[in-house]
C-alpha atoms as one frame of an Amber mdcrd trajectory, in Angstrom:
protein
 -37.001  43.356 -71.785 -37.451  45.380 -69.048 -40.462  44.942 -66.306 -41.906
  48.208 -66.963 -41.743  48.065 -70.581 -44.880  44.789 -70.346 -47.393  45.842
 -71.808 -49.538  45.694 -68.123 -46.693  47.118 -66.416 -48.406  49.340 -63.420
 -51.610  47.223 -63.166 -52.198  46.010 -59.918 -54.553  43.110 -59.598 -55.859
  41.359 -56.297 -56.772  37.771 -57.018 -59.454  36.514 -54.512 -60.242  33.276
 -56.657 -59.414  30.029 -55.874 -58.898  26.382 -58.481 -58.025  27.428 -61.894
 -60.507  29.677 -63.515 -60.201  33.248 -61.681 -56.315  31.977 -61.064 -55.622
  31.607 -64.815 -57.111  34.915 -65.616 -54.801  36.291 -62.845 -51.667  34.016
 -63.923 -52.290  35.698 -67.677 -52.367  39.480 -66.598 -49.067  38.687 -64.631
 -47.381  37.086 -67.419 -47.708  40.425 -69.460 -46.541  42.713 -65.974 -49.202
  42.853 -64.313 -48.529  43.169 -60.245 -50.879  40.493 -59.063 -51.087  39.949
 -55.502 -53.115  36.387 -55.043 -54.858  36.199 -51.234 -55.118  32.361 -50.626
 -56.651  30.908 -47.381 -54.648  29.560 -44.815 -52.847  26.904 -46.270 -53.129
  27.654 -49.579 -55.149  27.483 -53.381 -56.113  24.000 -53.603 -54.434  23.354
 -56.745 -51.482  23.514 -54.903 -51.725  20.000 -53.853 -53.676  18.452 -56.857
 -51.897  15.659 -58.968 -48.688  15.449 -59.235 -46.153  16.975 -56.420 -42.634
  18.089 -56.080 -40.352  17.074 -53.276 -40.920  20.111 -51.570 -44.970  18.855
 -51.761 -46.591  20.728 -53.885 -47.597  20.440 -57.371 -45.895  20.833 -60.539
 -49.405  22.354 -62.185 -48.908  25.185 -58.774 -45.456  26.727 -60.310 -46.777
  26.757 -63.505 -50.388  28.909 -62.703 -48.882  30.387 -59.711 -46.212  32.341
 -61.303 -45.519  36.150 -61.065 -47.781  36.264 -58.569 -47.608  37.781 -54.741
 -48.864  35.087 -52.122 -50.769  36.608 -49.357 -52.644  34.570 -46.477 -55.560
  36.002 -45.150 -58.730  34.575 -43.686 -61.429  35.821 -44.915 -64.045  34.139
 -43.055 -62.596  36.789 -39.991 -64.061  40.465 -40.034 -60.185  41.323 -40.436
 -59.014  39.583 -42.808 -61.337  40.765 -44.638 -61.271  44.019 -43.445 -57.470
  43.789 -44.914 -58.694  42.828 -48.447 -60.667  45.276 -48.758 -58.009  47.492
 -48.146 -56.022  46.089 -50.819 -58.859  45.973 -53.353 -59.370  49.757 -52.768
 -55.591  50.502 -53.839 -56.070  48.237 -57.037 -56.814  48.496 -60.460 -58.523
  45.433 -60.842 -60.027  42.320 -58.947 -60.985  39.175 -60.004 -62.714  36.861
 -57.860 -64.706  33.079 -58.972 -66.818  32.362 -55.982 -70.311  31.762 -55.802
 -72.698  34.458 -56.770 -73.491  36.800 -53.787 -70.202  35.213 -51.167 -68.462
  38.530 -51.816 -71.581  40.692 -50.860 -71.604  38.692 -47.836 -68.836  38.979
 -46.907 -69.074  43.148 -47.074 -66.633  42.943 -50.190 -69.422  43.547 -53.494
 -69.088  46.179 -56.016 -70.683  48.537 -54.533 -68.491  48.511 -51.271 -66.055
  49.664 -53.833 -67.803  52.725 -56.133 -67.019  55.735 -53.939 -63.403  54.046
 -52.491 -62.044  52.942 -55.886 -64.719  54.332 -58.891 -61.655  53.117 -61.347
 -62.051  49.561 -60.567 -62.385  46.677 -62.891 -64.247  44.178 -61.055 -64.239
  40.749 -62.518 -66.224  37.930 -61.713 -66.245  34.417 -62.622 -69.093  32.108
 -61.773 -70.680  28.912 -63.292 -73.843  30.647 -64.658 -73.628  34.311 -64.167
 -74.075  37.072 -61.338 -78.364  36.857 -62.271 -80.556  34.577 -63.604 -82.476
  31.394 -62.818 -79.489  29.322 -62.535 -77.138  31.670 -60.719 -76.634  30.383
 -57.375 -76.301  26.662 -58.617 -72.436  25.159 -57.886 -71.153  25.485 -61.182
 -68.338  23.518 -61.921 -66.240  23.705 -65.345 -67.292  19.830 -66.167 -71.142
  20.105 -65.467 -71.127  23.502 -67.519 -69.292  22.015 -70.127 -72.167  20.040
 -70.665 -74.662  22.967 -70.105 -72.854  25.089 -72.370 -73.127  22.767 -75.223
 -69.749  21.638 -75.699 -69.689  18.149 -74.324 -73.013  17.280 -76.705 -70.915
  17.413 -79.554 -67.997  15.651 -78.401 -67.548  12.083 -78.698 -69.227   9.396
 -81.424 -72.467   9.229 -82.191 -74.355   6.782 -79.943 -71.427   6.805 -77.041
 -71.039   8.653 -73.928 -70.214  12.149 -74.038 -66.002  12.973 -73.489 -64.351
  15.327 -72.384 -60.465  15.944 -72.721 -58.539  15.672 -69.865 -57.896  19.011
 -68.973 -60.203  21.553 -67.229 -61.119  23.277 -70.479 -64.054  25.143 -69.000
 -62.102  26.695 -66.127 -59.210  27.759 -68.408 -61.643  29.037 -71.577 -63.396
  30.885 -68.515 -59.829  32.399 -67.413 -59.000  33.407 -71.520 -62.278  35.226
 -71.358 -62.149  37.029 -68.201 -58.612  38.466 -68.795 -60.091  39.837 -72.430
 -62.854  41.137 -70.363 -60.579  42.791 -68.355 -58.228  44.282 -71.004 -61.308
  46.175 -72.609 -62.593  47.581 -69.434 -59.101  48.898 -68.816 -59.188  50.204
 -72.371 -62.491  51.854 -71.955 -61.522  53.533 -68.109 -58.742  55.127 -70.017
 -61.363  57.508 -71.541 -63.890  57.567 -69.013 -61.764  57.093 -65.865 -64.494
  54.634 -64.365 -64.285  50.778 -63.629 -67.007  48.118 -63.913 -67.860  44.850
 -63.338 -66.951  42.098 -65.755 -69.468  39.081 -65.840 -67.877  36.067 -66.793
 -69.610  32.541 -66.691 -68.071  29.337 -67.317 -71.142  27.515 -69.587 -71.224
  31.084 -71.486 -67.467  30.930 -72.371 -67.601  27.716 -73.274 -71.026  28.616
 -75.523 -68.935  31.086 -77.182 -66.976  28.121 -78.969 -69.844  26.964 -80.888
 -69.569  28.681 -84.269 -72.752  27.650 -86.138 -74.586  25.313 -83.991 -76.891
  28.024 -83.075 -77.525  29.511 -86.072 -78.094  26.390 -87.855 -80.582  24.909
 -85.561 -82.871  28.559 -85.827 -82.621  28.549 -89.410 -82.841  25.123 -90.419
 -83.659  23.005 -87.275 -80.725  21.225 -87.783 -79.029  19.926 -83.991 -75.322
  19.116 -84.997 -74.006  15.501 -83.168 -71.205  14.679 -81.937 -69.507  13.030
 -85.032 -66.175  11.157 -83.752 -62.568  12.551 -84.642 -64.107  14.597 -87.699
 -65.824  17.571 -88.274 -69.930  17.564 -89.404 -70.336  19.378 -93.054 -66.013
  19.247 -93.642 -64.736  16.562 -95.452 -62.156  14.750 -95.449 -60.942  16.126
 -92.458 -59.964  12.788 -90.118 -57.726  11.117 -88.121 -56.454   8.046 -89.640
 -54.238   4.992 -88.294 -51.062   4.132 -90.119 -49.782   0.664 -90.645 -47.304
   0.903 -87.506 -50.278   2.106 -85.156 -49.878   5.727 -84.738 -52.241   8.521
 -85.614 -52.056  11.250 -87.916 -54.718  14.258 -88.781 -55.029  14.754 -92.413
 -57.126  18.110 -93.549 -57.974  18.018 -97.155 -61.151  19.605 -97.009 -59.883
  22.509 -98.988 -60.661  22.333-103.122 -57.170  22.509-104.235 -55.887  21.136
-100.849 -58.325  17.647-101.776 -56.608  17.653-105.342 -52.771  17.425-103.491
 -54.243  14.867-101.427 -55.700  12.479-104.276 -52.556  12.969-106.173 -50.373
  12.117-103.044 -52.197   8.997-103.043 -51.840   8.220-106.935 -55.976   8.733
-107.352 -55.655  10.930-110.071 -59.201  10.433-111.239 -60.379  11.041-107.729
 -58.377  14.077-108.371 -60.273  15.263-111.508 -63.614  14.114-110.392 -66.305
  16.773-110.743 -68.287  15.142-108.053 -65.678  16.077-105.270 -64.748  19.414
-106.755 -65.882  20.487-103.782 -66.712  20.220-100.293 -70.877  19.650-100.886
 -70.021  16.721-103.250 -67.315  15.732-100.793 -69.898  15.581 -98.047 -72.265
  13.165 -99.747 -69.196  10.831-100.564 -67.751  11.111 -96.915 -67.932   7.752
 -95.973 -66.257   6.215 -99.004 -63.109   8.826 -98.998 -62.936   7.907 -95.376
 -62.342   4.664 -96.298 -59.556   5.130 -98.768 -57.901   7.257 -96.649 -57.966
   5.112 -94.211 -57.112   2.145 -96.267 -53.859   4.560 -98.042 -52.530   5.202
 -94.076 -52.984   1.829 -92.796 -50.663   0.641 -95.840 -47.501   2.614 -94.703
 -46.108   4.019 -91.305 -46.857   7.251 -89.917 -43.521   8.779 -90.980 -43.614
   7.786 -94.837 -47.380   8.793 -94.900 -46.468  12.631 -93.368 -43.886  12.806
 -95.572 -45.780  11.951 -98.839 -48.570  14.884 -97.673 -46.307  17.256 -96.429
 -43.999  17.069 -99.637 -47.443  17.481-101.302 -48.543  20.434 -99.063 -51.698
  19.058 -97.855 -52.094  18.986 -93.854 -51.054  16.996 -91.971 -49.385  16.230
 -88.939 -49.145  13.648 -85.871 -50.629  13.483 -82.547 -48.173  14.807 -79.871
 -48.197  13.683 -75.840 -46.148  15.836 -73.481 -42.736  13.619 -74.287 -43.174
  14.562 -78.114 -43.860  18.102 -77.519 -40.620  19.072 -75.825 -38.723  16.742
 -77.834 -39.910  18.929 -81.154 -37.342  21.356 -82.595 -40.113  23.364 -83.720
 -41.463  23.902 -80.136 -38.491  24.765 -78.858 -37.064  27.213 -81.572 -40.527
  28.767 -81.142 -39.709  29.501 -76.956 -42.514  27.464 -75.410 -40.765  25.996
 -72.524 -39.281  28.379 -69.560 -36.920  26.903 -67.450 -36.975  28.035 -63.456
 -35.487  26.575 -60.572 -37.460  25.285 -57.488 -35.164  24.359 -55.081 -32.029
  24.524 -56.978 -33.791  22.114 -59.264 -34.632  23.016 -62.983 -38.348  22.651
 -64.191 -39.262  23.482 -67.587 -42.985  24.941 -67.314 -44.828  26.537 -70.758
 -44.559  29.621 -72.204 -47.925  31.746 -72.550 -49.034  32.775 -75.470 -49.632
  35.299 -78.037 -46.234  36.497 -78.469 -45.644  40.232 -78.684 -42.690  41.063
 -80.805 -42.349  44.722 -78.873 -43.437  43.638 -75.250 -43.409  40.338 -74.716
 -44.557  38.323 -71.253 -42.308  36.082 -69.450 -42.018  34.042 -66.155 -40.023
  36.268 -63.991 -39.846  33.897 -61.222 -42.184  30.606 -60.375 -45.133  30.031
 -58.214 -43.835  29.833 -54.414 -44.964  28.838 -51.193 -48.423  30.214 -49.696
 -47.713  33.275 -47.803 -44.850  34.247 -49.486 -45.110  37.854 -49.393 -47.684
  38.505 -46.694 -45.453  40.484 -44.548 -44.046  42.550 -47.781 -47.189  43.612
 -49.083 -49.181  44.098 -45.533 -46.421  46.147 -44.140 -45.153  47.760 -47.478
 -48.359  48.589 -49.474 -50.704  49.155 -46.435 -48.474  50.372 -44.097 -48.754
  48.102 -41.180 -45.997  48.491 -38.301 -43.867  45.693 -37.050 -46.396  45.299
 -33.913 -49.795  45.241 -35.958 -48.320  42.542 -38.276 -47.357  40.457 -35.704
 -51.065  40.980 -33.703 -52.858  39.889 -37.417 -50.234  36.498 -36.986 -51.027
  35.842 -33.510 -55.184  36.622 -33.976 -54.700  33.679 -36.324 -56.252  36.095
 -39.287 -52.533  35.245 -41.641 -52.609  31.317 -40.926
């Protein structure tokens, strides 16, 4: 597959964020040929030194969400540096930028420095609450509006702390969001040939995820609780622990799926019970087909117990760390690890999804050092000679 066949092939997108969220957006629109160029501070994104590091020093996480991507330096806290992002903004198609409500207007770089320069720009913003309202200039990290968004209320066991997982979920559902966002304004400009802005905040994105929680608290006054590894109103839908200590997820909550699943457990007359027909009379019983589930997994190991449901087609499956993932034939037949080589040395990092059968992404080469291709882009795409290059480097406006 060629590089001009992706289906974003000719897109040009300046990244100005920083951390994951506007990055992710960015690392998705390159995936699918989009030319991003990402202008990091001095020294770098962040992320490029968070958790785990290379030999080289920077981290594994960095080659992964920096990928595809052009590495500029510039300091933007300089009148030229920013001066020089502008510049490249104005000969983009899109920008996406995740810092705090009202730091681009101050720095002479808002939306409206852009309407007569660029009129077909997409201009995408990422913030913890919004560009307006009561809460917009609050900090606005993915964790805090996790909570504010409603997701971490519902997460955990009744009576406990809220959880989280342990992954920036916020930052990343923010980044899914703001490259859809994106995608449709580029759709609509086709037609009308003008840009606009694309508001994107974490706590909403993460609101988006609650299905009926709303909805059901309006109509009936009913606030759903967190409710432990299952799922309020959906039964039996668990995760249960077999007799040689690991973890599988059953799903029988459909009719006919519950049926299989008594039967797989040689409770025929649970099977043919009109009381558990379905899922209301399921739901009143939850507690006491928890337990013989439960009771049924603990009784065998994990393997024996995932064969019995799977020959019985109910669902099932086991709980997977990183190790079990890329050991799985099924992930790998499927393409979700791409190999590239930093240093000589091979790293597997994952494949992004959806697949397109017709133009599908890829990692056409990892994420590299910050600063990468400063000189290529200043020089090449904005024309700079030789002599003003080397003035930005000396001014200290490159790092």
């Amino acid at each position: 597959m060629s590089e001009r066949s992706l289906p974003l092939a000719g897109i040009r997108v300046v990244e100005l964020g920083q951390l994951l969220a506007g990055p992710f957006a960015g690392t998705l629109l390159a995936y699918f040929g989009a030319d991003v160029i990402k202008v990091e501070p001095p020294g770098g994104d962040p992320i490029r030194r968070w958790r785990s590091l290379d030999d080289t020093g920077t981290s594994f996480w960095w080659r992964s969400l920096g990928r595809n991507k052009r590495s500029v330096t510039l300091d933007l806290k300089t009148d030229r540096g920013r001066q020089l992002a502008g510049q490249l903004i104005d000969r983009a198609d899109v920008l996406i930028e995740n810092f705090r409500p009202g730091t681009l207007e101050s720095w002479g770089l808002g939306p409206e420095r852009f309407e007569q320069s660029n009129p077909g720009l997409v201009y995408a913003r990422i913030s913890g609450y919004g560009q307006d309202g009561p809460y917009a200039d609050k900090p606005g990290y993915a964790s805090v509006c996790e909570g504010v968004g409603g997701l971490r209320y519902v997460n955990g066991f009744p009576g406990e702390r809220p959880v989280r997982p342990n992954l920036s979920l916020g930052d990343t559902i923010a980044g899914l969001h703001a490259a859809l966002g994106i995608a449709l304004a580029l759709l609509e400009r086709h037609g009308s040939q003008q840009g606009q802005v694309v508001d994107v905040a974490l706590y909403e994105s993460v609101f988006n995820l609650l299905e009926a929680v709303i909805p059901e608290f309006d109509g009936a006054g009913l606030v759903r609780e967190p409710s432990g590894s299952t799922v309020t109103g959906i039964v039996p839908t668990n995760t249960y622990r077999c007799g040689d200590g690991k973890y599988v997820i059953i799903g029988g909550n459909g009719d006919s799926i519950f049926k299989r699943l008594m039967q797989a457990m040689d409770r025929e007359d649970l099977a043919d019970d009109p009381r558990l027909a379905h899922n209301p009379g399921r739901v009143e019983h939850e507690a006491e087909l928890d337990a013989l589930i439960g009771d049924w997994c603990a009784g065998q190991d994990s393997p024996r117990v995932l064969a019995r449901l799977e020959e019985a087609r109910v669902p099932c499956g086991p709980i997977y760390s990183a190790a079990d993932m890329m050991a799985d034939p099924h992930f790998q037949a499927r393409g979700l690890f791409q190999q590239v080589e930093i240093n000589g040395k091979p790293l597997r990092i994952p494949a992004i999804t959806p697949r397109l059968a017709g133009t599908p992404g890829g990692t056409r080469w990892p994420g590299g050092e910050a600063g990468t291709h400063t000189e290529a882009v200043l020089r090449e795409d904005l024309g700079l000679s030789e002599a003003e290059f080397q003035a930005l480097r000396d001014e200290g406006v490159l790092g």
